[in-house]
VEXDREN-197075 format. One record per atom (N, C-alpha, C): x, y, z. Coordinates in steps of 0.05 Angstrom, whole numbers, plus 32768, in hexadecimal, padded with zeros to 4 digits. Example, Ala and Ser with C-alpha at 12.3 -4.5 7.8 and 13.67 -1.06 7.14 Angstrom:
<rs>
81087F8E809C 80F67FA6809C 81087FBE809C 81017FD3808E 81117FEB808F 81028001809D 
</rs>
This chain:
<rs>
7EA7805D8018 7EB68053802F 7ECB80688036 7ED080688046 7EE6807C8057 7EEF80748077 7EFF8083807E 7F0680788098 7EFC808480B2 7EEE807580C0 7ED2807D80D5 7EDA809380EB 7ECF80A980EE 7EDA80B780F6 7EE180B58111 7ECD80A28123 7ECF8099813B 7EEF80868143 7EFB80808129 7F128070812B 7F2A80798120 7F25809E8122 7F4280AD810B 7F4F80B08125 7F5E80A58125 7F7080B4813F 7F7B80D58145 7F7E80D9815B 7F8780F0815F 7FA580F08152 7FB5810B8154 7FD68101814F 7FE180F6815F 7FD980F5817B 7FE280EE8199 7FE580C88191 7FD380C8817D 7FC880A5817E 7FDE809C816C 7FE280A6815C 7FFD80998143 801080968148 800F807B8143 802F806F814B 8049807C8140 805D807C8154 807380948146 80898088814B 8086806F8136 80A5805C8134 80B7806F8122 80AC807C8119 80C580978102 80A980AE8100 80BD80C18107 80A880D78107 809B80DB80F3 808880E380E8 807880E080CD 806980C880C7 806D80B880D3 8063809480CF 8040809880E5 802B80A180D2 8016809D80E0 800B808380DF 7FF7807C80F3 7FE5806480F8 7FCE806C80FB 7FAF806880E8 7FA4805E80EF 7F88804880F1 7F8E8036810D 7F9080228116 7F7080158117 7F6480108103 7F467FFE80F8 7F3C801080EE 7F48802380D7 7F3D803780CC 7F28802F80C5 7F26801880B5 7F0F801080A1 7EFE7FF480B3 7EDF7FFF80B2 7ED87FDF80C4 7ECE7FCE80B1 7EBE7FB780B2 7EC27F9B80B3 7EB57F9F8098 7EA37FAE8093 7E917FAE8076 7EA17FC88062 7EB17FD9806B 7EBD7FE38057 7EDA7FD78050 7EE77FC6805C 7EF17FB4805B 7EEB7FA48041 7ED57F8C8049 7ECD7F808031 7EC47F8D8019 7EBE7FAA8017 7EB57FBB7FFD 7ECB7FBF7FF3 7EDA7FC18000 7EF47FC97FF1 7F0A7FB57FE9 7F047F9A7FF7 7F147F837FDF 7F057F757FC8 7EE57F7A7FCF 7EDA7F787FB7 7ED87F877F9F 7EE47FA87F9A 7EED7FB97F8F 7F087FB87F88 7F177FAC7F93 7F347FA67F93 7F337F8B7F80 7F247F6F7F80 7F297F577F6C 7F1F7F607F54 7EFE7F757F52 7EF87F7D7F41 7EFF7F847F26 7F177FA77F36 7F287FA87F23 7F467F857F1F 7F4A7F837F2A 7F627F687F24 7F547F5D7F06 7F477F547F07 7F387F447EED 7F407F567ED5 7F427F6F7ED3 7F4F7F867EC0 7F6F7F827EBB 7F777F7F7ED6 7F947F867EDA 7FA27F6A7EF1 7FA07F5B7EF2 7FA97F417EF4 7FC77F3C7F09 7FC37F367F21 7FDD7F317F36 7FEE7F247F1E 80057F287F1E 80167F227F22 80317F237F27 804A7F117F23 80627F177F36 80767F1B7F26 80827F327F34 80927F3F7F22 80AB7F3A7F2D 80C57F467F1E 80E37F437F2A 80F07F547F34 80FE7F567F3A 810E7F647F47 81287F6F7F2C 812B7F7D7F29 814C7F887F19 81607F747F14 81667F667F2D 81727F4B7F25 81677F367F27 81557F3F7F1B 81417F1C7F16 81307F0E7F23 812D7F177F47 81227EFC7F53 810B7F0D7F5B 80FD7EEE7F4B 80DE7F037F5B 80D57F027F7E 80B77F1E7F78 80B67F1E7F8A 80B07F017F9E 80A07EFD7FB8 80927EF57FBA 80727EFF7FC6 80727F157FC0 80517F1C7FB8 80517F267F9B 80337F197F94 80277F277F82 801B7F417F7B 801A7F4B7F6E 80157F737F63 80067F737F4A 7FFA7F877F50 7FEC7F997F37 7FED7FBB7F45 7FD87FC17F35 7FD97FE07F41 7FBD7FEB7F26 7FB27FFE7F3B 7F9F80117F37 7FA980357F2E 7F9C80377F21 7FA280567F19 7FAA805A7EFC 7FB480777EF6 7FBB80727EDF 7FDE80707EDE 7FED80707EF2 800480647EFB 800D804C7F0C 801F80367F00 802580267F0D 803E801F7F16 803F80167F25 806380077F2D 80627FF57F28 80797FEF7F17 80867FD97F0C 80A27FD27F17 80AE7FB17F0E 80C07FAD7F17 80C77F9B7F09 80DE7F9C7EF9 80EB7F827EEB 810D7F847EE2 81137F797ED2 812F7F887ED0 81357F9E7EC5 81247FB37EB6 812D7FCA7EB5 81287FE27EC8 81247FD77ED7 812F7FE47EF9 810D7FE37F00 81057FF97F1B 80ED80047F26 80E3801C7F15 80D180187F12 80BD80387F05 80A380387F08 809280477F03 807F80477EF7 806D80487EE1 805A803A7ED7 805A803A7EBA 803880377EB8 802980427EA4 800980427E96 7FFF802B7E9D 801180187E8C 800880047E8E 800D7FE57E96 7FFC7FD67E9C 7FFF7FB77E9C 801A7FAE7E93 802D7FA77E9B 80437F957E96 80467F7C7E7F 80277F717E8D 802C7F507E7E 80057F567E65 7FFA7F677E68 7FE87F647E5D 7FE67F837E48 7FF87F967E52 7FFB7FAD7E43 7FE27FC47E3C 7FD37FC17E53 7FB67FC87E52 7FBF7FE07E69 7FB67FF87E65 7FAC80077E7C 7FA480037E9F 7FAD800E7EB0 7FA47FFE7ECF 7F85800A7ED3 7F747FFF7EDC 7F5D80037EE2 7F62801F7EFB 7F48802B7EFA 7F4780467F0B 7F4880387F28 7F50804D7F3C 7F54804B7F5D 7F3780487F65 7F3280317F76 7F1F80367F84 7F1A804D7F96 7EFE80627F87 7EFA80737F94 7EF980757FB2 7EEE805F7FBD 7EF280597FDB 7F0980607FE8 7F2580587FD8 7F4780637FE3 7F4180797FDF 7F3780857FCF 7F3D80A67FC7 7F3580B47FD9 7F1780AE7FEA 7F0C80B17FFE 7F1B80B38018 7F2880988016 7F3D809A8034 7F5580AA8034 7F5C80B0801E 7F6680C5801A 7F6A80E18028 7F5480E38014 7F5180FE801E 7F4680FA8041 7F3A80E9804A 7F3A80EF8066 7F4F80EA807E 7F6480DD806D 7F7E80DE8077 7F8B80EA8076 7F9B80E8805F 7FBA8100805C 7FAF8121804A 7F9C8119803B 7F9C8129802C 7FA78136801A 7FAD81578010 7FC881648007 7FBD816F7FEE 7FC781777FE7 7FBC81837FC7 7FC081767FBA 7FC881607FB0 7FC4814B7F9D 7FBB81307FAB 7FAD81227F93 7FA8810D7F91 7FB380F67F87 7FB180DF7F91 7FC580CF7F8E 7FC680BE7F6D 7FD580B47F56 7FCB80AF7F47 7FDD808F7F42 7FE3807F7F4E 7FF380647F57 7FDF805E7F6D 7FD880407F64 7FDA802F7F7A 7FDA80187F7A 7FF280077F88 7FFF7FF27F8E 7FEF7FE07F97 7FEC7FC77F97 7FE17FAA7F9E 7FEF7FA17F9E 7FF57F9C7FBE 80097F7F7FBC 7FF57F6D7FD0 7FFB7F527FC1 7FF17F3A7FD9 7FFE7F2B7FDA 7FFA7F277FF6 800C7F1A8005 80007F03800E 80037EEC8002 80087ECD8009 80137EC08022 800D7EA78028 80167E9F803E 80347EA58034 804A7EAC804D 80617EA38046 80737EC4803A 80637ECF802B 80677EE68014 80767F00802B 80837F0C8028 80977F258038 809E7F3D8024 80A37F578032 80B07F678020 80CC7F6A8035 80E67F6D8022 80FB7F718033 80F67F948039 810C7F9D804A 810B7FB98050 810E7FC78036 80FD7FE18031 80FB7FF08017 80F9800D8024 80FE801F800C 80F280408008 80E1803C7FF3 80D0804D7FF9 80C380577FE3 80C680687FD0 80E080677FB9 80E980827FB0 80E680877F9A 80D080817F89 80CB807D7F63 80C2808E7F5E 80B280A77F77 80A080B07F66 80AA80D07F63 809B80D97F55 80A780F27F4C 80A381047F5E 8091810A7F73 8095811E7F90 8095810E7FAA 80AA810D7FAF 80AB80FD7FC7 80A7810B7FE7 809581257FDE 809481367FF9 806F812B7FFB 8063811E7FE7 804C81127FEA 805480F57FF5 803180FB8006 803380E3801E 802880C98012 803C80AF801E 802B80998014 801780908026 7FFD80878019 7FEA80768029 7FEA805D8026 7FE6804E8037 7FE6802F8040 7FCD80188047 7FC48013803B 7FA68005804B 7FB07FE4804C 7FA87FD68067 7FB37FB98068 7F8C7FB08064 7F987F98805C 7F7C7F858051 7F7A7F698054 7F6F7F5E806C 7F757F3D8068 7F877F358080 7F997F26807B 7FA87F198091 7FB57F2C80A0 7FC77F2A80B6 7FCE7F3C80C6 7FE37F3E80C6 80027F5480C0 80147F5C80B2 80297F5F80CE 80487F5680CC 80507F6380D7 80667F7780D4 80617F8C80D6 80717FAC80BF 807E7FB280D4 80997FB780BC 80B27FBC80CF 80BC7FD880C4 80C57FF080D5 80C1801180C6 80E2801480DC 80F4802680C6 8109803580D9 8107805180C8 8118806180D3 8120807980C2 812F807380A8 812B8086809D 813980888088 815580838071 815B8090808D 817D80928090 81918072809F 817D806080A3 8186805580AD 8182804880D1 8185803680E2 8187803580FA 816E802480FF 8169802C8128 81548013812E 8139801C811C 812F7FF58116 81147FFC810A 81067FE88120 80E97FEC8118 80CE7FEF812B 80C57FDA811F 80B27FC5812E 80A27FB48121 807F7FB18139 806F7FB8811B 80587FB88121 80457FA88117 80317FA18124 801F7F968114 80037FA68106 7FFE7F9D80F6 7FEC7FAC80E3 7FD97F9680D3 7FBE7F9B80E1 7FAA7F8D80DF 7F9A7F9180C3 7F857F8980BC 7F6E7F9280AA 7F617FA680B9 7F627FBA80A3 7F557FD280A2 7F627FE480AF 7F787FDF80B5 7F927FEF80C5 7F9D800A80AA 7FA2802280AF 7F9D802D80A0 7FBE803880A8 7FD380448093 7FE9805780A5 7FF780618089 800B80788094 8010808B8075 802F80948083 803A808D8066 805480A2806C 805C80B88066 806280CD8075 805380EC806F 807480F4807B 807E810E8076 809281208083 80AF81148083 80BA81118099 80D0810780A0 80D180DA8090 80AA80D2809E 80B080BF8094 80A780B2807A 80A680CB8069 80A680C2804E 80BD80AE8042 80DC80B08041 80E980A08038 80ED808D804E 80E180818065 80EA80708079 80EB804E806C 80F580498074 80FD80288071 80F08019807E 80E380048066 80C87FFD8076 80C97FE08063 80B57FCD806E 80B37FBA8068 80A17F908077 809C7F87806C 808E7F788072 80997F5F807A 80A87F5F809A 80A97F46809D 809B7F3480A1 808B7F2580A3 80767F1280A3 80587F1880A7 80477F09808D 80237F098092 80227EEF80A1 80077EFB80BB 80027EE680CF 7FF37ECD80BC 7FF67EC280AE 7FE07EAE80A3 7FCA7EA380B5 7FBB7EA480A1 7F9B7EA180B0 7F867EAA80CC 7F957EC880C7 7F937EDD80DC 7F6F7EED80D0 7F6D7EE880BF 7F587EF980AB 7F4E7EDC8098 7F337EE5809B 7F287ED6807A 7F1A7EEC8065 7F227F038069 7F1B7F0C8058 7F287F12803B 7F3A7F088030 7F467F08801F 7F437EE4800E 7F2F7EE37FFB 7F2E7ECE7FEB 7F4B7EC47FEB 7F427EA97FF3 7F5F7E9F7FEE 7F7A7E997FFF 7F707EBA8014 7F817EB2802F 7F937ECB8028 7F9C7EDC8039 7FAF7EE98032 7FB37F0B8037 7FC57F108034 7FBF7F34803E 7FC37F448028 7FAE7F578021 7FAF7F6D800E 7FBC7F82800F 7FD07F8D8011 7FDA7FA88011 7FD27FBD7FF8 7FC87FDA7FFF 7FC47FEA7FEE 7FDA80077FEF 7FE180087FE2 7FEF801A7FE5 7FEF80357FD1 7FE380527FD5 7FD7806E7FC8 7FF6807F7FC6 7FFB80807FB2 801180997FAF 800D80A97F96 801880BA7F9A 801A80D37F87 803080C97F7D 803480C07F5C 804D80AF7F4F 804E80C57F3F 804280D47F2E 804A80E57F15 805381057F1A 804E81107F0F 804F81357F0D 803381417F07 802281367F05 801381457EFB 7FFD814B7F09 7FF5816B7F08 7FE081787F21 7FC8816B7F28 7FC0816B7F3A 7FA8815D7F4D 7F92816A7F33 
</rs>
């Protein structure tokens, strides 16, 4: 699977709510879509959703795991990344080669990404505004794949000021690269029952970063 070339946008096409903030917009269609949440529950059965806390305690309201041999965690001894499983202490199952694929036909770069995030998002479930700042080179770009219900993502600069709210469908593909690598971003509301492709109901977020030091 990869993202169809007939649907890569030009740069002219990417949305430029913060400069560096690419879009794009049905990267993935209707059957690589479903290959890839059935690759996505696959590994889960290894590595198991669940909800973690926040530093002072309150959890989220989405559920997480993560792929690779790096993960993000969250509980009270702050944000990091870590080998392994939290609640089961087991190793994270490998990235679906499929992301690795979109990858590289997206952002690219001399490394490869070795984190990746699962969050799902439930009727109801939100991320407040965030950076992305755990990982050890933060001049590498993050990738984003939406899965399932239909998202509405809210992006400003960095530094602060007006932010942008978009919607972001299944198979909607977008990366934060340059200027909008540390942008402030976040999930105010999944459309419920916008998508059935997510057992259960609900929107998949994937998320590809380069978390460690170590060469491609």
């Amino acid at each position: 699977m990869s993202a169809r070339s007939a649907n890569t946008p030009t740069p002219a096409e990417f949305t430029t709510a913060v400069e560096g903030f690419r879009l794009w917009p049905g990267a993935l269609d209707a059957a690589a879509q479903a290959d890839l949440v059935g690759a996505v529950f696959a590994r889960l059965e290894a590595a198991p959703l669940y909800q973690p806390k926040t530093p002072g305690g309150r959890p989220f309201s989405v559920s997480m795991s993560n792929f690779g041999p790096l993960g993000w965690v969250s509980d009270r001894n702050g944000y990091r990344y870590q080998a392994t499983h939290p609640q089961t202490g087991r190793t994270w199952p490998d990235i679906p080669p499929a992301l690795l694929d979109l990858w590289e036909a997206t952002v690219g770069g001399p490394r490869r990404p070795d984190a990746c995030l699962v969050n799902l998002y439930r009727e109801g479930a939100k991320m407040g505004l965030h950076q992305d700042k755990d990982e050890a080179d933060l001049s590498a770009p993050v990738l984003s794949v939406s899965l399932g219900d239909a998202a509405l993502f809210r992006i400003g600069p960095a530094e602060g000021g007006r932010t942008v709210t978009l919607r972001l469908d299944s198979g909607d593909v977008c990366a934060l690269t340059g200027p909008a690598r540390l942008a402030r971003h976040g999930v105010d509301r999944v459309l419920a029952g916008s998508s059935r492709l997510i057992p259960g109901g609900g929107r998949l977020n994937l998320t590809l970063r380069v978390a460690g030091v170590s060469p491609r």
